[in-house]
NUKOL-895448 format. One record per residue (C-alpha): residue number from 0; residue in one letter; y negated, x negated, z. Coordinates in steps of 0.05 Angstrom, whole numbers, plus 5000, padded with zeros to 4 digits. Layout:
NUM,A,Y,X,Z
...
This chain:
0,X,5000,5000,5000
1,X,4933,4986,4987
2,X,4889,4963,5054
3,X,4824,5003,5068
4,X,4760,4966,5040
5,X,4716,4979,5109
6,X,4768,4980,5157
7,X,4734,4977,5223
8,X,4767,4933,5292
9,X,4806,4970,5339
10,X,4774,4985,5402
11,X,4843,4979,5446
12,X,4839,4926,5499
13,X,4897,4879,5520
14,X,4918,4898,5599
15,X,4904,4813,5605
16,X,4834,4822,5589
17,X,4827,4891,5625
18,X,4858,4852,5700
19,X,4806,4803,5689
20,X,4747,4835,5689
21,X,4761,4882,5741
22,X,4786,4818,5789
23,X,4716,4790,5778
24,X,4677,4853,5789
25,X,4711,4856,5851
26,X,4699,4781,5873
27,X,4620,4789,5844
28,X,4613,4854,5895
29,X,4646,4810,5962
30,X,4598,4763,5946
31,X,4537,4810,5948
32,X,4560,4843,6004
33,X,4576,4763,6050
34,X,4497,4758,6019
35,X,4464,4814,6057
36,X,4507,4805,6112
37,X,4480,4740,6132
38,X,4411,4757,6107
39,X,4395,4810,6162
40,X,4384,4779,6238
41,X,4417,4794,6283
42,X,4373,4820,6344
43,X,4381,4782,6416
44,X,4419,4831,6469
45,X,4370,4839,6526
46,X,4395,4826,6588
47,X,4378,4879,6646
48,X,4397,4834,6706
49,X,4334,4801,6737
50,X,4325,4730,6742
51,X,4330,4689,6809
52,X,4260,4653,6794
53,X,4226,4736,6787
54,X,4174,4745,6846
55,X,4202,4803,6893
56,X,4273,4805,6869
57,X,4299,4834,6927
58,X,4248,4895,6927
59,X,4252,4908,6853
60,X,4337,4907,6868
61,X,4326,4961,6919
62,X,4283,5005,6885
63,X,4346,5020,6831
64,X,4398,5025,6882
65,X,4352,5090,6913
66,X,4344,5117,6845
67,X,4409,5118,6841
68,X,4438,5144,6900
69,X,4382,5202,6883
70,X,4411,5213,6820
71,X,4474,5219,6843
72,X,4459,5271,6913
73,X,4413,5315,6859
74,X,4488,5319,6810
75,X,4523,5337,6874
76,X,4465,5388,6894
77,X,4465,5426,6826
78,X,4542,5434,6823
79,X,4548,5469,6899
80,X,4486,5513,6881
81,X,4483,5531,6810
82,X,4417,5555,6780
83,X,4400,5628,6774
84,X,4403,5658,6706
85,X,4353,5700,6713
86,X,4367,5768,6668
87,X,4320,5812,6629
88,X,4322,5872,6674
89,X,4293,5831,6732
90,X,4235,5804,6685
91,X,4179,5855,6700
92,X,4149,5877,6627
93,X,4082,5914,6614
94,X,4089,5955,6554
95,X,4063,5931,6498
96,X,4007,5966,6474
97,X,3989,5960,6390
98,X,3938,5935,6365
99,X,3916,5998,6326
100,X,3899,6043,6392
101,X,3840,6044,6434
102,X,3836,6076,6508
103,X,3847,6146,6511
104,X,3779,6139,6550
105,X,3749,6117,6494
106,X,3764,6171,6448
107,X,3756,6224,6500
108,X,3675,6202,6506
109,X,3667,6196,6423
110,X,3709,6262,6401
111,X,3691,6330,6410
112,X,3757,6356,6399
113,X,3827,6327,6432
114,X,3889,6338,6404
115,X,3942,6310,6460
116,X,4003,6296,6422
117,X,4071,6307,6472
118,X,4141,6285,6459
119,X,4175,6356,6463
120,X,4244,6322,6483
121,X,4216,6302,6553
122,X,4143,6340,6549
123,X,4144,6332,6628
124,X,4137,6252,6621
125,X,4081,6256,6570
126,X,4041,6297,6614
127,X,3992,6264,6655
128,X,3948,6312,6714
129,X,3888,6262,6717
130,X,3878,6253,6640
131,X,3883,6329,6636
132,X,3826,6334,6699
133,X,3788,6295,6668
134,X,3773,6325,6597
135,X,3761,6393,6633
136,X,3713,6363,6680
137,X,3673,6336,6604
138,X,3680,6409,6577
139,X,3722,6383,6515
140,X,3761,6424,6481
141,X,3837,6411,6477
142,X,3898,6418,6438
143,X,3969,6408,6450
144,X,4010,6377,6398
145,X,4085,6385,6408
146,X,4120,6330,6368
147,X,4180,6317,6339
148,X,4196,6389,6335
149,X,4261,6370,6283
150,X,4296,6344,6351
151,X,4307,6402,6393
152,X,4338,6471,6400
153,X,4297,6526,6369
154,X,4301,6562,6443
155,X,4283,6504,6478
156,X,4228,6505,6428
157,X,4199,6569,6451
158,X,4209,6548,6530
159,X,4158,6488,6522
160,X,4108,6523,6479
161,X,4109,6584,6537
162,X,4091,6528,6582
163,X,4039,6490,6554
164,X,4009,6549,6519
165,X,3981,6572,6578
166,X,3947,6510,6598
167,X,3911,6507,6521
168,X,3928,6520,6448
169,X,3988,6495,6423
170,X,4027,6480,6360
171,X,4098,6447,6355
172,X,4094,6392,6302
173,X,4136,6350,6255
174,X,4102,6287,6236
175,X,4104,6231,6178
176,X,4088,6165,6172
177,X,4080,6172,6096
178,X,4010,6180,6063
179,X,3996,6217,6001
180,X,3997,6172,5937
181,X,3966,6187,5871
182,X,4021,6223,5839
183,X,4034,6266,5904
184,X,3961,6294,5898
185,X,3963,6306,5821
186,X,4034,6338,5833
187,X,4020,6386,5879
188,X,4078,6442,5871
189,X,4125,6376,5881
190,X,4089,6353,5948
191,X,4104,6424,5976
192,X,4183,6424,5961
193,X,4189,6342,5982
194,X,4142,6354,6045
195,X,4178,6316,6108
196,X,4130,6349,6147
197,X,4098,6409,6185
198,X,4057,6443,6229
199,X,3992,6417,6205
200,X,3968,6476,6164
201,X,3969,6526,6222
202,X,3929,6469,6274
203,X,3878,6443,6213
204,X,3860,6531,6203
205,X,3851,6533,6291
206,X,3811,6463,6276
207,X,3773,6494,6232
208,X,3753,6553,6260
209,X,3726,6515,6329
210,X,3686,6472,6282
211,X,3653,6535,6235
212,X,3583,6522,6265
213,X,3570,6446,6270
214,X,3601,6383,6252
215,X,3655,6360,6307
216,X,3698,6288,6311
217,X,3775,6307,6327
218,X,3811,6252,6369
219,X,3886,6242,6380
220,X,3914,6223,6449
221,X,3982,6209,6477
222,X,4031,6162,6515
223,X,4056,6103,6487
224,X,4111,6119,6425
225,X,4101,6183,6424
226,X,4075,6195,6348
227,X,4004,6194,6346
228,X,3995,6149,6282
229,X,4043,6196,6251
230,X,4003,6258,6272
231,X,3942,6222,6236
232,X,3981,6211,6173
233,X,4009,6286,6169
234,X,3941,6311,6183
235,X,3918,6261,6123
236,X,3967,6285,6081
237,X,3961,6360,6092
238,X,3888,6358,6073
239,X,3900,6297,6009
240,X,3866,6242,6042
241,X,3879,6176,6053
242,X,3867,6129,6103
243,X,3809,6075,6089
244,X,3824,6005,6123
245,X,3762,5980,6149
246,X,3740,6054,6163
247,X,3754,6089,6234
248,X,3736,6159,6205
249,X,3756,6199,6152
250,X,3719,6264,6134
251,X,3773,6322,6128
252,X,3725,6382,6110
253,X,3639,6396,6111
254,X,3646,6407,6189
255,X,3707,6365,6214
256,X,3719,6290,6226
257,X,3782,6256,6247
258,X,3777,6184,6279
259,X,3841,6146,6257
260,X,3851,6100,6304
261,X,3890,6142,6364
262,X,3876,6138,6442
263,X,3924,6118,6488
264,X,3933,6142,6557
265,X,3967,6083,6597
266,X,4019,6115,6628
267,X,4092,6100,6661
268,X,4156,6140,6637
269,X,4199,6161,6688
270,X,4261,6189,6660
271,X,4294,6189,6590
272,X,4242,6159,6546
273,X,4230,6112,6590
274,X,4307,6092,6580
275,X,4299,6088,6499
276,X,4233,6048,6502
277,X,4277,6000,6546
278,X,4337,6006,6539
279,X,4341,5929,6537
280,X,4330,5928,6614
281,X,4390,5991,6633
282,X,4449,5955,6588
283,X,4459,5914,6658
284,X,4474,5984,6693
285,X,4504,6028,6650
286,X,4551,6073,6686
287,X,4475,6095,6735
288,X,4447,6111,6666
289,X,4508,6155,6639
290,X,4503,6196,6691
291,X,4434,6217,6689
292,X,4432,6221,6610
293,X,4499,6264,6610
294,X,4450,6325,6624
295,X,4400,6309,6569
296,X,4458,6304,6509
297,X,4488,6379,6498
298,X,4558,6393,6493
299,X,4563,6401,6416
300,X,4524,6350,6391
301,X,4572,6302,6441
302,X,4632,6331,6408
303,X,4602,6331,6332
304,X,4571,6261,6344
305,X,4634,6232,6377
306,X,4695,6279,6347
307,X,4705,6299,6420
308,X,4763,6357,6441
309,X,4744,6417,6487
310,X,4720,6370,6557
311,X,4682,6392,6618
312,X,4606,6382,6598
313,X,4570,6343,6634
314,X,4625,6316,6687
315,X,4685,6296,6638
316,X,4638,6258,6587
317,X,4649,6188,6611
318,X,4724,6215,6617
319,X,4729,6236,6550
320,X,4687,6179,6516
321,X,4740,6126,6552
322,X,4798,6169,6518
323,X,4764,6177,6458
324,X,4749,6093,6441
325,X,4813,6068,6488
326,X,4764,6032,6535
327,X,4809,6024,6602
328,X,4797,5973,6651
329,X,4864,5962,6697
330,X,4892,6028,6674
331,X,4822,6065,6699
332,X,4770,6089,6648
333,X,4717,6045,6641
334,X,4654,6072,6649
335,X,4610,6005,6639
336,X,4640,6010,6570
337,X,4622,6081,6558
338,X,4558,6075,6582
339,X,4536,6013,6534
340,X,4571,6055,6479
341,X,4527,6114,6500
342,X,4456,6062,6499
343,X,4471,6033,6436
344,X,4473,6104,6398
345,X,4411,6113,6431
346,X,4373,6043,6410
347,X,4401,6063,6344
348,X,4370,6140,6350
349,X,4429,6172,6322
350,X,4446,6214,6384
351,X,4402,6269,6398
352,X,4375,6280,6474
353,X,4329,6334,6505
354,X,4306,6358,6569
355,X,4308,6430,6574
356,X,4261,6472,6623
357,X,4263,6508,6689
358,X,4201,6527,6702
359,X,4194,6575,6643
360,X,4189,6648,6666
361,X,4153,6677,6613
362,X,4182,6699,6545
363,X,4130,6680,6494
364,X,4161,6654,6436
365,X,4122,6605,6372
366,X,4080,6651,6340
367,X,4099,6672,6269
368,X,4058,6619,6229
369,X,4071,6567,6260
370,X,4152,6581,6256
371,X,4135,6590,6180
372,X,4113,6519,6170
373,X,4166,6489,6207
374,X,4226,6539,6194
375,X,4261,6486,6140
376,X,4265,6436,6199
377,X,4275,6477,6256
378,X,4343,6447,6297
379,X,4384,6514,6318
380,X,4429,6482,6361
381,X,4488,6479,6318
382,X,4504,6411,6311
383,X,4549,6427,6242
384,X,4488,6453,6207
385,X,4451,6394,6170
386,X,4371,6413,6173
387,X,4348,6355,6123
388,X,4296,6375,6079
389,X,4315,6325,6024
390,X,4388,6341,6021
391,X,4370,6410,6013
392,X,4325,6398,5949
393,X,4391,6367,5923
394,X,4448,6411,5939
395,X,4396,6475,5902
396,X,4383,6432,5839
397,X,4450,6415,5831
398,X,4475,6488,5847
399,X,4416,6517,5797
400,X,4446,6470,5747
401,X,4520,6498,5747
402,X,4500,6563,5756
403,X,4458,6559,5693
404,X,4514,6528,5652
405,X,4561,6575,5673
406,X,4515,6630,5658
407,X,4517,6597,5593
408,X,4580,6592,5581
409,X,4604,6660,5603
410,X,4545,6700,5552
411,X,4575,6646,5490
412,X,4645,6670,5511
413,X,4624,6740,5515
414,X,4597,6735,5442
415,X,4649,6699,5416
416,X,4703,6759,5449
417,X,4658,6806,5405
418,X,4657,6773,5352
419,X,4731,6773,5349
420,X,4744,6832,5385
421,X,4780,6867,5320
422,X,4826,6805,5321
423,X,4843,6811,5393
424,X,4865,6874,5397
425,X,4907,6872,5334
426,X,4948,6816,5375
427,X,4950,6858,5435
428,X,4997,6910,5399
429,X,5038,6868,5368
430,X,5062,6833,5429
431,X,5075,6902,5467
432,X,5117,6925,5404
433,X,5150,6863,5415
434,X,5162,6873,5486
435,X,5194,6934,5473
436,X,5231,6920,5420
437,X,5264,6875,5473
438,X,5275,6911,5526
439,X,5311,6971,5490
């Protein structure tokens, strides 16, 4: 055969050649390393002992051997008494008050017009005589503002308004913390149907009648967490304004004023909201708490909430509970157990809680329009019955939906029967001549 013209080298190396160069790589990179070895000095090791010719030796000697028998006492010291850990519940908190309230004092002297908002799950804690003294004493005209009206019993409801009714007007409330955008005021038959809230059209028509002959500032009170930001926002929303930033007033109407930042009245729970605003500080005795927040939880939503069977409410709770989640401690319930169970669905707000009342005697009930406002998000009791708004909204559109297209398809089924309604009927009589042809 003919060789190639421009046959190139092979690139293959002989193993020999391959050896080699890796044997002197290897004796080039122990020679570096012996380099920098000797290259870097080698500090001098300082010796700690002190030298005979030192001036006061002997002192300087005895001054370690005391440090270190103290050394050694304070080790022995700290393992016979070991320190306190001291826990959050006996660290003594204020409550924290935001940054966006004034004092309810404050308010009182600017406003014309208070509106007290009051927890109505434990009204009796929000209350406070002095505060209530005082705006009577300034002739200032005040309205109750029973929050969180979503959270209770329709009849215990009624008990609380018959209360604090007679004290001053009143109107049971359900607040949001969402402000009207843009498209929520153009859309206005979609605000109505999506509305989270109510109760403010019934209190802004009282408002508005107390403030018919001169222009009057409205200012919102109330303990701490109780909703008063969200009483501002609802308020905002009802009448499609928003809240300005730098402003502290926002005009609602010709004659009416509402100051946006709220007033609080300094206050102390003593009962169950002071257990959810600190709940942090009762996980350390939970079986104490259990057994005076067995009476606030009703029986059904215990046996909804927790997929209870029949118990004896509000005695067999912790009893039941320990069945319920297996928590046993030497063959006993455990009722630490049940109790942090119980505190953490209330950090979490999933269980629902009220106080009902005793001292109601008389039968007034929420007047009609206010229960017209609210009706959608009224809580009856019945633990089963789901009272959100949204979901709701949903389950009608999708049931208008299927109702249409059945509608739809019944009338094109109808019209097609019709249309072959000769044809039908033709086959009808031949299968009963059949039929009898067979049985003879």
């Amino acid at each position: 055969m003919v060789k190639a013209f421009n046959k190139k080298e092979s690139k293959r190396m002989t193993c020999h050649k391959k050896y080699k160069i890796r044997k002197k790589v290897r004796e080039h990179n122990k020679k570096l390393a012996k380099t920098l070895k000797n290259s870097i000095k080698k500090k001098r090791k300082i010796d700690g002992s002190i030298p005979n010719l030192a001036p006061f030796k002997e002192e300087l000697l005895l001054e370690a051997v005391n440090q270190n028998e103290m050394k050694s006492e304070q080790k022995k010291q700290k393992k016979k008494n070991p320190p306190t850990i001291v826990t959050k519940s006996a660290v003594q908190k204020t409550q924290a008050i935001s940054a966006r309230s004034v004092s309810s004092h404050i308010t009182v002297s600017q406003c014309d017009i208070i509106v007290w908002v009051i927890d109505i799950r434990s009204p009796q804690e929000c209350f406070c005589h002095n505060t209530f003294l005082e705006l009577s004493n300034a002739n200032k005209a005040v309205v109750f503002v029973l929050n969180k009206v979503d959270l209770v019993p329709k009849s215990v409801a009624n008990q609380w308004y018959s209360v604090y009714s007679k004290r001053a007007p009143t109107f049971v409330f359900k607040s949001t913390e969402i402000i009207l955008t843009e498209c929520e005021q153009i859309i206005s038959a979609l605000k109505t149907s999506l509305a989270r809230f109510g109760g403010a059209k019934p209190l802004l028509a009282h408002l508005k009648q107390n403030s018919s002959e001169a222009e009057k500032k409205i200012g919102i009170i109330g303990g701490p967490q109780v909703g008063k930001s969200c009483v501002i926002s609802t308020i905002l929303k009802q009448c499609g304004r928003t809240k300005a930033k730098k402003a502290t007033e926002t005009k609602l109407s010709e004659t009416l004023r509402l100051v946006t930042v709220p007033g609080l009245i300094e206050m102390k729970y003593k009962g169950v909201l002071d257990v959810l605003h600190n709940i942090h500080q009762y996980m350390n005795h939970p079986t104490e708490v259990l057994s005076a927040l067995a009476g606030c939880i009703s029986k059904q939503d215990a046996m909804f909430h927790f997929t209870l069977p029949d118990y004896k409410h509000p005695e067999g709770l912790p009893d039941a509970l320990a069945v319920r989640y297996n928590l046993y401690f030497q063959k006993e319930p455990d009722h630490e157990a049940v109790g942090r169970l119980v505190l953490k669905q209330f950090r979490d707000k999933k269980l629902k809680f009220y106080v009902a009342c005793e001292d109601s005697t008389d039968d007034t009930n929420i007047p009609d329009d206010q229960i017209g406002d609210v009706q959608r998000l009224l809580f009856d009791g019945d633990a089963l019955r789901l009272n959100s708004s949204e979901l709701n909204i949903t389950i009608t559109k999708k049931e208008k939906k299927r109702k249409g297209n059945e509608m739809d398809i019944d009338e094109e089924d109808e019209e097609d029967d019709e249309e072959l309604g000769m044809g039908s009927s033709d086959e009808e009589e031949v299968d009963s001549e059949f039929e009898d042809e067979e049985m003879s």
